[in-house]
ZABA-517925 format. One record per residue (C-alpha): x negated, y negated, z negated; residue in three letters. Coordinates in Angstrom, 3 decimals. Layout:
N
+----------+----------+----------+---------+
!       xx !       yy !       zz ! residuo !
+----------+----------+----------+---------+
!        X !        Y !        Z !     ALA !
...
+----------+----------+----------+---------+
//
This chain:
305
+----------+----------+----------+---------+
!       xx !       yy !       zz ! residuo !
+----------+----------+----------+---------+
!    0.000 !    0.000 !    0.000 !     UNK !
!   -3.373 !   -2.648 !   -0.775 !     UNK !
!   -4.068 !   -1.489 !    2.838 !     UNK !
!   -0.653 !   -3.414 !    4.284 !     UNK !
!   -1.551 !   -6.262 !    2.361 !     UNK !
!   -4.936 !   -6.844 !    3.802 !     UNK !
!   -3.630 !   -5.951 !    7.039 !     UNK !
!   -0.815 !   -8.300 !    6.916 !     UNK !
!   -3.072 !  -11.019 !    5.340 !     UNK !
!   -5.682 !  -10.958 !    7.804 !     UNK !
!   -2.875 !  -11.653 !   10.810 !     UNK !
!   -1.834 !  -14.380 !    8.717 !     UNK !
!   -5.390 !  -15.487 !    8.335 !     UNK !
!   -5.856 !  -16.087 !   11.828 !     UNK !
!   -2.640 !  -18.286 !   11.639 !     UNK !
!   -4.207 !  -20.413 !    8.660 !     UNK !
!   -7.731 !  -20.425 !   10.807 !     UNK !
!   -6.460 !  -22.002 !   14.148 !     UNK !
!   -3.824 !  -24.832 !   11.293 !     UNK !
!   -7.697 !  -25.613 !    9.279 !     UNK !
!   -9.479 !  -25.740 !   12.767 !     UNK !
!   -6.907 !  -28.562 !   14.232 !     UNK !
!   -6.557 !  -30.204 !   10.687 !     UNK !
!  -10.116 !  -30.939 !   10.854 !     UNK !
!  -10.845 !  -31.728 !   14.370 !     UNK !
!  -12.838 !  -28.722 !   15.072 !     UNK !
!  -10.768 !  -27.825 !   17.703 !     UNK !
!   -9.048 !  -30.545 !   19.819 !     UNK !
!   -5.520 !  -30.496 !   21.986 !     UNK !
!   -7.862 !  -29.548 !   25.062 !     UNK !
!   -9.067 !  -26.258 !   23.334 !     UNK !
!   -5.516 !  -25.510 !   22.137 !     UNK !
!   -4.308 !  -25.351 !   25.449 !     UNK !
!   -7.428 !  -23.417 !   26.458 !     UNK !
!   -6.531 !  -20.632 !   23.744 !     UNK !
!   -2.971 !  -20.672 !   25.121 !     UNK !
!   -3.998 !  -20.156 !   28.435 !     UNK !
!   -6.743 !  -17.287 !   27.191 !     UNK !
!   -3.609 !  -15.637 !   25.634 !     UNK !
!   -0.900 !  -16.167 !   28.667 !     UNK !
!   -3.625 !  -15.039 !   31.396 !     UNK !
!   -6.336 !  -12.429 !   29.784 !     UNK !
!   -5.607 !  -10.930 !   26.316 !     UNK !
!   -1.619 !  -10.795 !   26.707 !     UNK !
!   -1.714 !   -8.727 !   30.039 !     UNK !
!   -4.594 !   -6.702 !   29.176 !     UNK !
!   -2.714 !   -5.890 !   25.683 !     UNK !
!    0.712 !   -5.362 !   27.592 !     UNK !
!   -1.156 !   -2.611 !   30.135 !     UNK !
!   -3.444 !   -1.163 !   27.157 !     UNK !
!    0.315 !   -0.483 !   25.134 !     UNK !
!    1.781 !    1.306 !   28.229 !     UNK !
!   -1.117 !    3.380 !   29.291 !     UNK !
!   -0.894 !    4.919 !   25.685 !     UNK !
!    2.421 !    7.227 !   26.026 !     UNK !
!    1.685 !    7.963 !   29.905 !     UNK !
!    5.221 !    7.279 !   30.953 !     UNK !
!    8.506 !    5.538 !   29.950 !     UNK !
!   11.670 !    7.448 !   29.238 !     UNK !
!   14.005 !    5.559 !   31.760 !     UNK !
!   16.495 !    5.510 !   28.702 !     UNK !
!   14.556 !    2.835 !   27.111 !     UNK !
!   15.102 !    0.462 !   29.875 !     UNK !
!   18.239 !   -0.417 !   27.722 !     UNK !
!   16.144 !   -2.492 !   25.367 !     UNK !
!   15.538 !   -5.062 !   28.227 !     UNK !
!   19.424 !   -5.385 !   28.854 !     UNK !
!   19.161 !   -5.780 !   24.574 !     UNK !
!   16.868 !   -9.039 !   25.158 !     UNK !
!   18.684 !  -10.476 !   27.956 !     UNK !
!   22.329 !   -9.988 !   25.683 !     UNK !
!   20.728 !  -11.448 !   22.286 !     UNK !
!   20.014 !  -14.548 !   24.411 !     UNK !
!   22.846 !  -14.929 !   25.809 !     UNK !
!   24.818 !  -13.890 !   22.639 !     UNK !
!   23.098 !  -16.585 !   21.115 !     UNK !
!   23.503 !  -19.814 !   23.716 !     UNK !
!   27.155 !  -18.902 !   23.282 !     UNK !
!   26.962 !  -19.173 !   19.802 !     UNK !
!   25.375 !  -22.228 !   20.161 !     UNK !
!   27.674 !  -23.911 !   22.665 !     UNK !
!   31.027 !  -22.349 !   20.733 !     UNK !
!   29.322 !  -24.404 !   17.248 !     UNK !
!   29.050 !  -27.239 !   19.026 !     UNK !
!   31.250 !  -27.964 !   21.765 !     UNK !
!   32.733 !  -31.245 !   20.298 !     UNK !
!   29.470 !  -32.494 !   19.081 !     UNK !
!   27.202 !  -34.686 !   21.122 !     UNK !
!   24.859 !  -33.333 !   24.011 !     UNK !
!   21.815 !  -34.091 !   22.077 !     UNK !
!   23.191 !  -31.705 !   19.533 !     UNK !
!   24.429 !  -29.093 !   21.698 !     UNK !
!   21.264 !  -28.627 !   23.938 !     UNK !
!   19.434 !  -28.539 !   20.325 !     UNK !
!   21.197 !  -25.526 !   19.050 !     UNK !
!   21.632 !  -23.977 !   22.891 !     UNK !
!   18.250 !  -24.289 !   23.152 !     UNK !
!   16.909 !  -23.162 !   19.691 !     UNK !
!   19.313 !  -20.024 !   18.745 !     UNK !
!   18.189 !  -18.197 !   21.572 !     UNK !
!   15.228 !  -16.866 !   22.667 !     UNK !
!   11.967 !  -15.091 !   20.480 !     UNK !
!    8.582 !  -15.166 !   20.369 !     UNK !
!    7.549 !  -11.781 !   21.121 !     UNK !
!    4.543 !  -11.516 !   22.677 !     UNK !
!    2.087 !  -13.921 !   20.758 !     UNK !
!    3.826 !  -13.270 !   17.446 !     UNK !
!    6.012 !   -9.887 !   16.829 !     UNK !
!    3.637 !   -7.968 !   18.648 !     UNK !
!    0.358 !   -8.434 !   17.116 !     UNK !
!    2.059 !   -7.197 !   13.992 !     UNK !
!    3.834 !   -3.863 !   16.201 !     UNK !
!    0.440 !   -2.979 !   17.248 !     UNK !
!   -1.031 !   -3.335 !   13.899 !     UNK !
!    1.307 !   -1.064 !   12.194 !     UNK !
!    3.132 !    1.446 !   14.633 !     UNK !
!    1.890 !    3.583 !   17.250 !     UNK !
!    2.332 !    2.643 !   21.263 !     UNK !
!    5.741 !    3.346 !   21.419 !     UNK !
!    6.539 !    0.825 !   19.329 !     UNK !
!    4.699 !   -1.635 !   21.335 !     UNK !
!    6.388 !   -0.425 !   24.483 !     UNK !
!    9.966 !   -1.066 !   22.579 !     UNK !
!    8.465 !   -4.588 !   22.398 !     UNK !
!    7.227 !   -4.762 !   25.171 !     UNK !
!   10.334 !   -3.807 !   26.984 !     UNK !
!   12.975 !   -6.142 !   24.874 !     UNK !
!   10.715 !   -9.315 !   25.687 !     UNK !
!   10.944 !   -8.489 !   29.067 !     UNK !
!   14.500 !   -9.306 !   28.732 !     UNK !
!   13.705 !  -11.742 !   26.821 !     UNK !
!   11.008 !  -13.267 !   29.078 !     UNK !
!   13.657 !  -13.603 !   31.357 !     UNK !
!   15.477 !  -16.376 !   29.407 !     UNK !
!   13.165 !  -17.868 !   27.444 !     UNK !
!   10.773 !  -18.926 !   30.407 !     UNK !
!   13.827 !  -20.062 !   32.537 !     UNK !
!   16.937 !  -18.579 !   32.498 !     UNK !
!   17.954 !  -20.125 !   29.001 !     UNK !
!   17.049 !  -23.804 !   30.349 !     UNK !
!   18.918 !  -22.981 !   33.834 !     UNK !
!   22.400 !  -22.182 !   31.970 !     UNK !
!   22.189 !  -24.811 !   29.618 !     UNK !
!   21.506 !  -27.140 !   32.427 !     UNK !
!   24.378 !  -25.958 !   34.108 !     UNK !
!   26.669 !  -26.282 !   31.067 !     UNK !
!   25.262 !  -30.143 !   29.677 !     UNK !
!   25.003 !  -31.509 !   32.943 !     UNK !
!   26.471 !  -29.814 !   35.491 !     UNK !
!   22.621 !  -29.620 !   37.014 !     UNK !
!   22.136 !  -26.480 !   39.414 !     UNK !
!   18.242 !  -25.525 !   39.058 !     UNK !
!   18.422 !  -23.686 !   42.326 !     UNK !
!   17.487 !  -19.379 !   42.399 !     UNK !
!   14.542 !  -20.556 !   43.984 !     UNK !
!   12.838 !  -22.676 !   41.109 !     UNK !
!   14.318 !  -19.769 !   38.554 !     UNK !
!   12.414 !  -17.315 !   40.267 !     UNK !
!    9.333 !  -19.356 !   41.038 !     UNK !
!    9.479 !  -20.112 !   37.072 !     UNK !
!    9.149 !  -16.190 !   36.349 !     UNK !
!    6.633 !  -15.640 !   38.619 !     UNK !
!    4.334 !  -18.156 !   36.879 !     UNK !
!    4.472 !  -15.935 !   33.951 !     UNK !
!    1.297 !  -13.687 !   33.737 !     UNK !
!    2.530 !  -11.379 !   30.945 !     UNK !
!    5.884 !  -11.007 !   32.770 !     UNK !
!    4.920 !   -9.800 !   35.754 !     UNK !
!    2.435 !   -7.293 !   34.138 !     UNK !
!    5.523 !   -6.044 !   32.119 !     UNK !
!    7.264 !   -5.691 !   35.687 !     UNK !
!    3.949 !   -3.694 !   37.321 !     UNK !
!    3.720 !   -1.847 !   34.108 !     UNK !
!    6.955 !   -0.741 !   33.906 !     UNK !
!    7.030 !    0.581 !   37.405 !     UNK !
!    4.019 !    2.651 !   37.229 !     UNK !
!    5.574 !    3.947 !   33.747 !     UNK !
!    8.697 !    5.120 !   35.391 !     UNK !
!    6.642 !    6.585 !   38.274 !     UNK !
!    4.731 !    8.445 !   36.033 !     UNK !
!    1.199 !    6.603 !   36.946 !     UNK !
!   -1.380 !    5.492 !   34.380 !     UNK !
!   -4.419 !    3.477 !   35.001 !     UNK !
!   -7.369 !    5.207 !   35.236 !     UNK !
!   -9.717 !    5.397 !   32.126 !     UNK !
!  -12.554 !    2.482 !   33.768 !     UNK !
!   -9.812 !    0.052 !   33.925 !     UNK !
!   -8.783 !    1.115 !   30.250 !     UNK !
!  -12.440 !    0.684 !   29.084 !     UNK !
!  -12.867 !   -2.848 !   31.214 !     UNK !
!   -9.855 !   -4.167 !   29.593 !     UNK !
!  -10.326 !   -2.723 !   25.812 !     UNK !
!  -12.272 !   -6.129 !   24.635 !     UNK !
!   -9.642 !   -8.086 !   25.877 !     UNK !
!   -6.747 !   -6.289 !   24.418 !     UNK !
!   -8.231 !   -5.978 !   21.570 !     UNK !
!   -8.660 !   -9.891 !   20.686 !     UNK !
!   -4.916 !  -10.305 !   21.693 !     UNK !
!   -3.712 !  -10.075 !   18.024 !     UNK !
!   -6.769 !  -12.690 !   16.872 !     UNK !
!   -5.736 !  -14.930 !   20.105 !     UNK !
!   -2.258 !  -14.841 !   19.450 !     UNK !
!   -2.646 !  -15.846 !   15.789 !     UNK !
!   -5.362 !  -18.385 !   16.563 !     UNK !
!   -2.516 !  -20.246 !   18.951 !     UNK !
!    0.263 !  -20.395 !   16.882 !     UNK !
!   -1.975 !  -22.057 !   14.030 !     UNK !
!   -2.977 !  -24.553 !   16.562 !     UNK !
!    0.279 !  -25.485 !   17.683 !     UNK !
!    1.617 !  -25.433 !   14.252 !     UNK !
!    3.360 !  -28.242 !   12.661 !     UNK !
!    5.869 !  -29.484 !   10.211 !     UNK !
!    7.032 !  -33.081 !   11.036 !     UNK !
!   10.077 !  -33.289 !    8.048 !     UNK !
!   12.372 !  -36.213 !    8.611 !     UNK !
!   15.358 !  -36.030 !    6.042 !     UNK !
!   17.339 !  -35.979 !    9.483 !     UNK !
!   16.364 !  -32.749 !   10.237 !     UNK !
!   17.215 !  -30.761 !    7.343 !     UNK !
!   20.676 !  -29.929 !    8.193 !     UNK !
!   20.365 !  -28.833 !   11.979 !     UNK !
!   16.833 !  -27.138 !   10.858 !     UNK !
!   18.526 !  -25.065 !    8.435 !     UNK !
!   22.118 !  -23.915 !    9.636 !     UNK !
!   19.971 !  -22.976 !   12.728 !     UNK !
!   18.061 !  -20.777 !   10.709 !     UNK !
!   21.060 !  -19.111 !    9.158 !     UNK !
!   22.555 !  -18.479 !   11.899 !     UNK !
!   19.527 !  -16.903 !   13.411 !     UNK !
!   18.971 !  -14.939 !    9.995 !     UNK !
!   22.489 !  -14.025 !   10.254 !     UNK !
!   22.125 !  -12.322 !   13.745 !     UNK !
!   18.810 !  -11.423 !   12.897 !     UNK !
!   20.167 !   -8.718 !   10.261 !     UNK !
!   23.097 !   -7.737 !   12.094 !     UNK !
!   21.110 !   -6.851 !   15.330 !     UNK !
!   17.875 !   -5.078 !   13.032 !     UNK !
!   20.848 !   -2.618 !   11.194 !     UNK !
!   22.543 !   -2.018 !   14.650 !     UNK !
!   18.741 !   -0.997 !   16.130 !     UNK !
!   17.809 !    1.212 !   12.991 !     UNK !
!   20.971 !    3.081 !   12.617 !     UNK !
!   22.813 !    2.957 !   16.063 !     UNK !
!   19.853 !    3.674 !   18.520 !     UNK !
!   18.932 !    6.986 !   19.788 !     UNK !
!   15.285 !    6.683 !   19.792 !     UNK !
!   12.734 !    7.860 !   17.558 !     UNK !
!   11.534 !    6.140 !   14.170 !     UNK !
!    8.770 !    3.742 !   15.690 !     UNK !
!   10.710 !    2.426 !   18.664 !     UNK !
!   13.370 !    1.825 !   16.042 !     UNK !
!   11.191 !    0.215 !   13.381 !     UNK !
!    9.936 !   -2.092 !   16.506 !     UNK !
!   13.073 !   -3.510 !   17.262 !     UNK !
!   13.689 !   -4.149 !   13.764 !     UNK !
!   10.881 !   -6.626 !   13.427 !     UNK !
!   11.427 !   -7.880 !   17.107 !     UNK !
!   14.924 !   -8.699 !   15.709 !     UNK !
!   13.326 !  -11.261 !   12.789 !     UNK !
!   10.527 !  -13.151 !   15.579 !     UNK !
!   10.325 !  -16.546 !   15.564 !     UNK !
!   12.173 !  -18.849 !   17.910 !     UNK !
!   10.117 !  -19.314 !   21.242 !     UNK !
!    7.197 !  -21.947 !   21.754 !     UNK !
!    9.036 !  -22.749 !   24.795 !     UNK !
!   12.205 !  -23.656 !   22.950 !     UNK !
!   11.913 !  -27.682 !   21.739 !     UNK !
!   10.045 !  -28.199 !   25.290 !     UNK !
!   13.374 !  -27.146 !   26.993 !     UNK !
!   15.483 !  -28.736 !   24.166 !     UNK !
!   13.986 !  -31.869 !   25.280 !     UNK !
!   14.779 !  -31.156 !   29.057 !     UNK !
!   18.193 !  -30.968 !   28.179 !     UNK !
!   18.160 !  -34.304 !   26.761 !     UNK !
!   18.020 !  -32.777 !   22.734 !     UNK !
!   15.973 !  -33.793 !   20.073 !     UNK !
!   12.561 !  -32.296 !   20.233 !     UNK !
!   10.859 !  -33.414 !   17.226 !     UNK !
!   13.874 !  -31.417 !   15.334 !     UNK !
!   13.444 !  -28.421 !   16.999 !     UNK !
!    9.517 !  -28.805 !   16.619 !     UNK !
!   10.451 !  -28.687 !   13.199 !     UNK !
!   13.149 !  -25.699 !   13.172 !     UNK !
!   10.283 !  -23.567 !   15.294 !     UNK !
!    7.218 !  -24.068 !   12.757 !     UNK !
!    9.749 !  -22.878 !    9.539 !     UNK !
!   10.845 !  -19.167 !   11.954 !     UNK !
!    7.187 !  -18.915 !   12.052 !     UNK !
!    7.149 !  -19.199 !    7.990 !     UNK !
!    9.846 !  -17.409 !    7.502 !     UNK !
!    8.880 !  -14.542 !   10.190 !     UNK !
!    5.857 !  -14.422 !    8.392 !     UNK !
!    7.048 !  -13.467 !    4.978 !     UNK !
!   10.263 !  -11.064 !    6.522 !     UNK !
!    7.593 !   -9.102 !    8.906 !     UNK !
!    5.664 !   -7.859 !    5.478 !     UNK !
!    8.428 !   -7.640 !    3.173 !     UNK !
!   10.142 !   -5.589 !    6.539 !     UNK !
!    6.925 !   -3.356 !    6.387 !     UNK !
!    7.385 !   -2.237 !    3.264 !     UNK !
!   10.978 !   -1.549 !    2.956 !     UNK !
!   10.578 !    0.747 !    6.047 !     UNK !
!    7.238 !    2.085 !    4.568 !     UNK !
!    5.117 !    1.416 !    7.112 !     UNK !
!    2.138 !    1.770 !    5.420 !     UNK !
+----------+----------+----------+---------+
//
C-alpha cells in the first residue's frame, strides 16, 4: 500500500515540478508550449502505439467504449444547454463548453499505465478516441451551431481532427488492432524512450499550464460545474464497474477515465463561443485538484495496489 503512495506522489510530483518551474521563471511560456507540443507530437503517439502493441489485438467488442466518449459529451452539452437555456450566451457557452469533454490523454492515462496492465490503457485509449472527437472540434462545432447559429463547415471539422497527432495514431492503431497486426519489435524498441517519458511529459505540462485566477465571481459557476460533473462522474464510473462486460482492468480504466479533468481545450473554446474564459480557466485548474485526490483515493478503494 506505501508502494501506491509513492507511485501516486511521484505523478503528482511532476505536476508540482512544471507549477515551481513557471513560478520561478525557469521555464518561460515559449518552453511551455514546447513541452505541449513534445507531448501532442512524440511521447503521446509513441505511448498510444506502445499500449496497443501490448495485447496484440482488440476485441471488436470494445469499440463500444468510443461510442461511450462520444455519448458522455454529448450527454453533457445537453446538460449544459437544458441548465441554461434562459441564461445569457456568455453563460451558456461557459457551461456547454466546460461540462463536456476530459482530459484523457495527458492526465487519466499516465495514472492507467502506472497502475493497470495494457488493457486498461487500451480502454483509455479507446474512450478518448470518442472523446477526441469532441473535445478537439466537435464540441465547439455544436455549440456554435446552437449560440449563434454559425455552421463551421465538415470541412474545417475534419481538417481540425486531422491536426491531432494522438488522434490519428488512435485511428492507425486501432485498425491494425482489429486486423490483427502489431508493429514489429525495432519499432517497439525505437519508440520505448519516448513512451516511456509520456507520463513525466504529461505531468510536466499540466503544471505549466496550471493556474488558479479566483475572482469572487467565479465561485458559483466554478462550483455547480463541478457538481454536476462529480455528479455524472459517479453515475457513469458505477454504470462501467458493474454494467460492462469486460474484464476487471478495462473496467477499473473507465472508472478513473470517468473522474478526468475537464479538457485543456475547454476555456479556449469557451472563449470562441463568446463565454468567459478566465472562469473556466479557473473551473479547469480545480478538476485537475480534484482529479488528483479522486484518482488515489479511486486506487485504493478498487485495490489497485
Amino acid at each position: 500500500m506505501g508502494d501506491i503512495i509513492l507511485r501516486a506522489f511521484s505523478l503528482v510530483l511532476m505536476i508540482a515540478a512544471g507549477i515551481f518551474m513557471r513560478a520561478f521563471g525557469i521555464a518561460d511560456e515559449n518552453a511551455a508550449a514546447f513541452a505541449k507540443k513534445l507531448l501532442m507530437y512524440v511521447t503521446l503517439p509513441a505511448a498510444i502505439i506502445t499500449n496497443f502493441s501490448g495485447i496484440g489485438h482488440m476485441d471488436g467488442g470494445m469499440a463500444v467504449l468510443i461510442l461511450m466518449g462520444i455519448a458522455a459529451n454529448l450527454i453533457m452539452i445537453g446538460a449544459g444547454a437544458f441548465l441554461t437555456g434562459r441564461k445569457s450566451r456568455e453563460e451558456r457557452a461557459l457551461y456547454m463548453n466546460c461540462l463536456p469533454a476530459y482530459n484523457i490523454g495527458a492526465f487519466c492515462l499516465p495514472f492507467v499505465q502506472t497502475f493497470l496492465p495494457a488493457a486498461g490503457s487500451i480502454a483509455a485509449c479507446l474512450f478518448d478516441v470518442g472523446n477526441s472527437l469532441m473535445c478537439t472540434g466537435g464540441t465547439y462545432a455544436i455549440n456554435m451551431e446552437c449560440l449563434s447559429g454559425h455552421r463551421s463547415g465538415i470541412k474545417m471539422f475534419i481538417g481540425r481532427l486531422l491536426g491531432s497527432p494522438p488522434l490519428l495514431t488512435y485511428f492507425v492503431m486501432i485498425g491494425l488492432s482489429l486486423f490483427h497486426i502489431r508493429p514489429g519489435e525495432p519499432v517497439l524498441i525505437l519508440l520505448a524512450p519516448a513512451a516511456g517519458a509520456n507520463a513525466f511529459v504529461a505531468m510536466l505540462v499540466l503544471g505549466l499550464f496550471f493556474q488558479i485566477r479566483f475572482e469572487k465571481a467565479y465561485l458559483s459557476p466554478v462550483f455547480k460545474m463541478l457538481f454536476i460533473r462529480q455528479a455524472f462522474a459517479a453515475v457513469m464510473s458505477l454504470f462501467c464497474y458493474f454494467v460492462l462486460p469486460f474484464d476487471p482492468e478495462v473496467r477499473q480504466a473507465m472508472v478513473l477515465v470517468s473522474f478526468g479533468p475537464m479538457s485543456v481545450l475547454s476555456p479556449v473554446f469557451t472563449g470562441l463561443c463568446g463565454g468567459d474564459e478566465g472562469k473556466a480557466c479557473a473551473a479547469n485548474s480545480v478538476t485537475i485538484l480534484f482529479s488528483i485526490v479522486e484518482m488515489i483515493v479511486l486506487l485504493f478503494v478498487m485495490k489497485i495496489y
